[in-house]
N, C-alpha and C positions, 0 to 999 in steps of 0.2 A: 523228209521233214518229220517233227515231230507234234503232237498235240501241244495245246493249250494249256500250264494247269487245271486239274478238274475236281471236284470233291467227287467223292462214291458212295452211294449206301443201296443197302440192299431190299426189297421190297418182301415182307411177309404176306400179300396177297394180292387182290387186285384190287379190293376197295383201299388198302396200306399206300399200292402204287398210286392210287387216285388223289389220295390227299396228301403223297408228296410233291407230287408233279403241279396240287393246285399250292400247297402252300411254300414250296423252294423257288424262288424266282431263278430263271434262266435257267431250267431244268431236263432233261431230259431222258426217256426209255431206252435203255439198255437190250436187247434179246440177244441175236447170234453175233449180231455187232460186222456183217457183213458187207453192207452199206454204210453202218455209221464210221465205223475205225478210217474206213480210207478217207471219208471227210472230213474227220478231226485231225491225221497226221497231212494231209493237204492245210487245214486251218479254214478252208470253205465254212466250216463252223466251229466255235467254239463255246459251247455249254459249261455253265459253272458246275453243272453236279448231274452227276450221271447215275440213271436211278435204274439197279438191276432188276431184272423181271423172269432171267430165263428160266428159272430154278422153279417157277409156280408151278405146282400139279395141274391147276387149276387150269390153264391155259393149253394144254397137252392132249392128244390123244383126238384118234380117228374114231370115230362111230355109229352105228346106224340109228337114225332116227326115225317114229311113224311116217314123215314126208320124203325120208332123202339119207343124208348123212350131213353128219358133223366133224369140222377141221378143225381143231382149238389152237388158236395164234400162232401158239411156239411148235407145233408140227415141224418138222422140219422136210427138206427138200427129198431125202433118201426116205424119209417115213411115208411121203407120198406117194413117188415113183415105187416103191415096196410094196403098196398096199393093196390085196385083191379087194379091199371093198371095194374103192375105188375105180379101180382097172372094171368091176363089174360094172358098177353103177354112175359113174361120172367118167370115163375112159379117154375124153380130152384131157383131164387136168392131168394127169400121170405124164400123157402122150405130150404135153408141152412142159411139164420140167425136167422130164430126164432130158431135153436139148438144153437145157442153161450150162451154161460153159462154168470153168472153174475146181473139176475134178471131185474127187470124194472129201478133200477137205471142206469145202464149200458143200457141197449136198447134206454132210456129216452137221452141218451147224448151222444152214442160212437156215430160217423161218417162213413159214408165209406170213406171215402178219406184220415183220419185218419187210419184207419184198413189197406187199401192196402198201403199206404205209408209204415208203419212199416214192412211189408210184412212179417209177422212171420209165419213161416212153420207149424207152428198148428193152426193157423186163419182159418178161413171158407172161409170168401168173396172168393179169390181167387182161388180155385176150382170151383166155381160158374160162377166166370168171365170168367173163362178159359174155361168151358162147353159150356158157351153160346155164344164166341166169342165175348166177350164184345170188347170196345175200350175205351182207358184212353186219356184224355184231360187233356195235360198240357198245364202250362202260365208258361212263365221266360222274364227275360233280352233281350232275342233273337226273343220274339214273341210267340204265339200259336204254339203247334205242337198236333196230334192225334198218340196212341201207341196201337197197337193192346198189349191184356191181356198177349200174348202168350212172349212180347218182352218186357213188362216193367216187371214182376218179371221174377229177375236177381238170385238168392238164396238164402239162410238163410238170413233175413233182408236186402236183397240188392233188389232194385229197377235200373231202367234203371233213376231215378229223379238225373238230378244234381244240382250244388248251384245255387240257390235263385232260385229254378222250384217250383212250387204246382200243385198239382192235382187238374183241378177245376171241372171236372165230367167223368162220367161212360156214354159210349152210347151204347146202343146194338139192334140190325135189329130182329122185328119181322117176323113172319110166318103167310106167309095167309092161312095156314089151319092150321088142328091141332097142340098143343103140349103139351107137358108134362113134368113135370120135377120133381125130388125129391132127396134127400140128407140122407145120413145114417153114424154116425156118433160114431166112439168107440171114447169115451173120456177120457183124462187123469184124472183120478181121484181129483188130488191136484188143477190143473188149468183152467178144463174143456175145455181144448185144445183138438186137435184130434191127436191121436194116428195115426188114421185114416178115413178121410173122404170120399166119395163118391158125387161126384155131376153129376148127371143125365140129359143129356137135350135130348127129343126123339123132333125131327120132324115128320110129317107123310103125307102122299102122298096128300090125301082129308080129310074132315072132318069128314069124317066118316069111314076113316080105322085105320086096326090096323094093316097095314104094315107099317115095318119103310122107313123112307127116310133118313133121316139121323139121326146118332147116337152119340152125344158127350158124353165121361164119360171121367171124370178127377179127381185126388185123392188130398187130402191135407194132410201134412205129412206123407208124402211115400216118399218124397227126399225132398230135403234142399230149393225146391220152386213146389206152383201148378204143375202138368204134365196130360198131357191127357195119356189115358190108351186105345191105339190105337187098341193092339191084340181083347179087349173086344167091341170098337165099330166097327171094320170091321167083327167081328162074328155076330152082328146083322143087321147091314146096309142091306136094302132091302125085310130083314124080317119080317112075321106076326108073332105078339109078342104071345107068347104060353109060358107055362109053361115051357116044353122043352126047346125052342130057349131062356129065361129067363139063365136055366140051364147050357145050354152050352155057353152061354156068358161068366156066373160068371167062368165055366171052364179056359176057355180061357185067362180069365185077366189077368194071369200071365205069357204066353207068349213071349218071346221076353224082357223079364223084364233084366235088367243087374242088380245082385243083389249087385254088388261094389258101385251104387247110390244109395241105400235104406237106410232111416238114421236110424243108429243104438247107439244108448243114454242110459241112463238112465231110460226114459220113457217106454220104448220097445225095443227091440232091431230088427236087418234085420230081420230073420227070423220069429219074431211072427210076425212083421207086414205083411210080404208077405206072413203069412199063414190068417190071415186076408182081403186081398185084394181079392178073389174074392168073400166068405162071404158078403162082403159089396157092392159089385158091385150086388149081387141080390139081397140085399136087398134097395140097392138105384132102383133099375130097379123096382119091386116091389113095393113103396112106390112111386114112378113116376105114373107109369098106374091107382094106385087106387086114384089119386086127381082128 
């Protein structure tokens, strides 16, 4: 199929995007266009005027910051999986998009800011974000705001973003001593979606232990948006990592689970997935320690 008719125009900045998006009715952002294009030649949406953005400096570029680093929207998939800041200092996020399916053409052009925008329950980013207590930078109409990851995905494609908002970067707080992170991922055969994911972020006491301090593990489609998988990090929290302690984590993962929120589809249904979820919490824990 094909799209919609659409108008184009291109955006000189991001306050330029801001007041096209608020004053072109039925408008919408343009980035790597990775998510949008296949739902516009589907017809799932049809916008009168598609407003470009990917070309913004402004939106671009990995960095460190006094607290952490910084992702600016239009990053794209291979600039992250590339990047040793990150590999040093956030080592989930890397460790969960080089699994997004879709080849180099896709890495070469999807965005994060694109990806969490769409917020689709089998995406990866967002388990990621959610591990590592990222924070979302939006621009709108109204000015800057900062969203923790936990508060901007809202559900199955819903975001806390309202009209004429953009995503304009990812920030998230390193660790002065160790850490570790990794991602384990069943994927939907047809879309390379996750069935279900695992994202792993260990802190650790000093640099040279293998006690945890703190433990984030969060799933991606296991319900209709990111969620942290709490019974599994308070099983570990405080613990020296052992095969054992490894063991009874992934036990544990399923805990305290309400299985009335587990999405149940086509894909998979409740039950496989939550026989699934602590399988992949040891093997996301596992594939953590040995990076």
């Amino acid at each position: 199929m094909h799209a919609e008719p659409f108008e184009y125009t291109r955006a000189d900045s991001v306050s330029h995007a801001i007041r096209l998006l608020e004053e072109i009715e039925d408008s919408q952002p343009l980035a790597g266009g990775q998510a949008l294009i296949p739902l516009l030649k589907k017809r799932k949406i049809a916008p009168g005027t598609l407003i470009d953005i990917s070309h913004l400096d402004e939106l671009h570029g990995i960095t460190r910051t006094d607290s952490g680093v910084r992702i600016g929207a239009l990053s794209t998939h291979r600039e992250i999986t590339n990047s040793d800041l990150l590999a040093r200092l956030v080592p989930v996020l890397p460790a969960a998009i080089s699994k997004i399916s879709g080849g180099i053409q896709v890495h070469n052009v999807a965005t994060i800011g694109g990806n969490i925008a769409r917020a689709h329950p089998a995406y990866d980013y967002p388990g990621a974000l959610r591990a590592s207590e990222a924070r979302i930078h939006i621009a709108g109409p109204d000015g800057e705001q900062i969203v923790p990851a936990a508060e901007f995905f809202c559900g199955a494609c819903k975001t806390c973003l309202g009209e004429s908002q953009l995503v304009t970067a990812v920030e998230i707080d390193s660790w002065k001593q160790k850490r570790c992170g990794g991602y384990a991922k069943k994927k939907e055969p047809a879309s390379g979606g996750s069935v279900i994911g695992i994202a792993t972020d260990l802190l650790f006491e000093d640099a040279d232990s293998s006690r945890v301090s703190e433990a984030r593990i969060a799933a991606n489609g296991f319900q209709t948006h990111a969620v942290r998988i709490t019974a599994a990090e308070e099983a570990l929290r405080g613990c020296i990592i052992t095969p054992e302690t490894i063991e009874s984590t992934a036990d544990a993962a399923g805990n305290d689970i309400d299985t009335d929120v587990i999405l149940d589809n086509k894909k998979a249904s409740a039950d496989y997935r939550k026989a699934l979820l602590g399988p992949y919490v040891r093997r996301s824990l596992e594939k953590a320690i040995s990076n």
